[in-house]
C-alpha positions as CSV (number, residue, x, y, z in Angstrom):
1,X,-41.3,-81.5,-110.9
2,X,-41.9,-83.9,-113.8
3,X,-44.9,-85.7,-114.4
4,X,-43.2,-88.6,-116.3
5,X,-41.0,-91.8,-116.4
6,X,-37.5,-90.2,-115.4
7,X,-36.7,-90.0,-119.1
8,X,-35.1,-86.3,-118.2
9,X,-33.3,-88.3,-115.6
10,X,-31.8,-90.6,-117.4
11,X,-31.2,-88.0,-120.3
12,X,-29.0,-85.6,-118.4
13,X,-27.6,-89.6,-116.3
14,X,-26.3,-89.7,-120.5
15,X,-24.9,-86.1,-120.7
16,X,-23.6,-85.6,-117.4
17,X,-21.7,-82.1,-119.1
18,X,-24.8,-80.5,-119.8
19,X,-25.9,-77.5,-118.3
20,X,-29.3,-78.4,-116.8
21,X,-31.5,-75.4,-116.7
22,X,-35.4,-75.6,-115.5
23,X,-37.4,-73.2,-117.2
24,X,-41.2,-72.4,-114.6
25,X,-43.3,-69.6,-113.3
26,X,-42.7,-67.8,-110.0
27,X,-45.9,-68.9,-108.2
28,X,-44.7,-72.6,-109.1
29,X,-41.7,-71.5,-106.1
30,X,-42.0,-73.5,-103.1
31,X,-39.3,-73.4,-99.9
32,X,-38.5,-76.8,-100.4
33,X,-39.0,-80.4,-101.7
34,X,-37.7,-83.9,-101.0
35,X,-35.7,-85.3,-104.1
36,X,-36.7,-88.8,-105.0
37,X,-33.3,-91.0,-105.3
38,X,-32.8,-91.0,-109.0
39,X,-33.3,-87.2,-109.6
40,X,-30.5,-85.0,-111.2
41,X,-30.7,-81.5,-109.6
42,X,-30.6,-78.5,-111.7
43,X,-27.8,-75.8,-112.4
44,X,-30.3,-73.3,-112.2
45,X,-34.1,-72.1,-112.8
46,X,-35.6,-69.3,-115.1
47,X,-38.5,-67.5,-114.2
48,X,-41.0,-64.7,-115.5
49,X,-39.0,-62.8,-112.1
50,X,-35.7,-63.7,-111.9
51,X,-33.0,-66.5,-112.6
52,X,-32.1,-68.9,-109.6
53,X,-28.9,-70.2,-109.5
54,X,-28.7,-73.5,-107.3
């Protein structure tokens, strides 16, 4: 969850080929969240526990 302007947005919006990888800690994990309009979801996520494919 960014903190910012959507410049990550509109960075990968640019690159739409990249892969998009989000890099957090395992106690960041929550069951779910409610994407704002403009977000680009990630491939996947790499935590200190294990890598989550999405």
């Amino acid at each position: 969850m960014g903190q910012g302007a959507g410049y990550y947005d509109r960075a990968f919006l640019a690159h739409p080929d990249a892969w998009r990888v989000g890099i957090a800690l395992s106690v960041q994990q929550v069951d779910s969240l409610t994407p704002d309009p403009w977000d680009v979801p990630l491939h996947a996520i790499a935590t200190e526990l294990e890598w989550i494919t999405l």
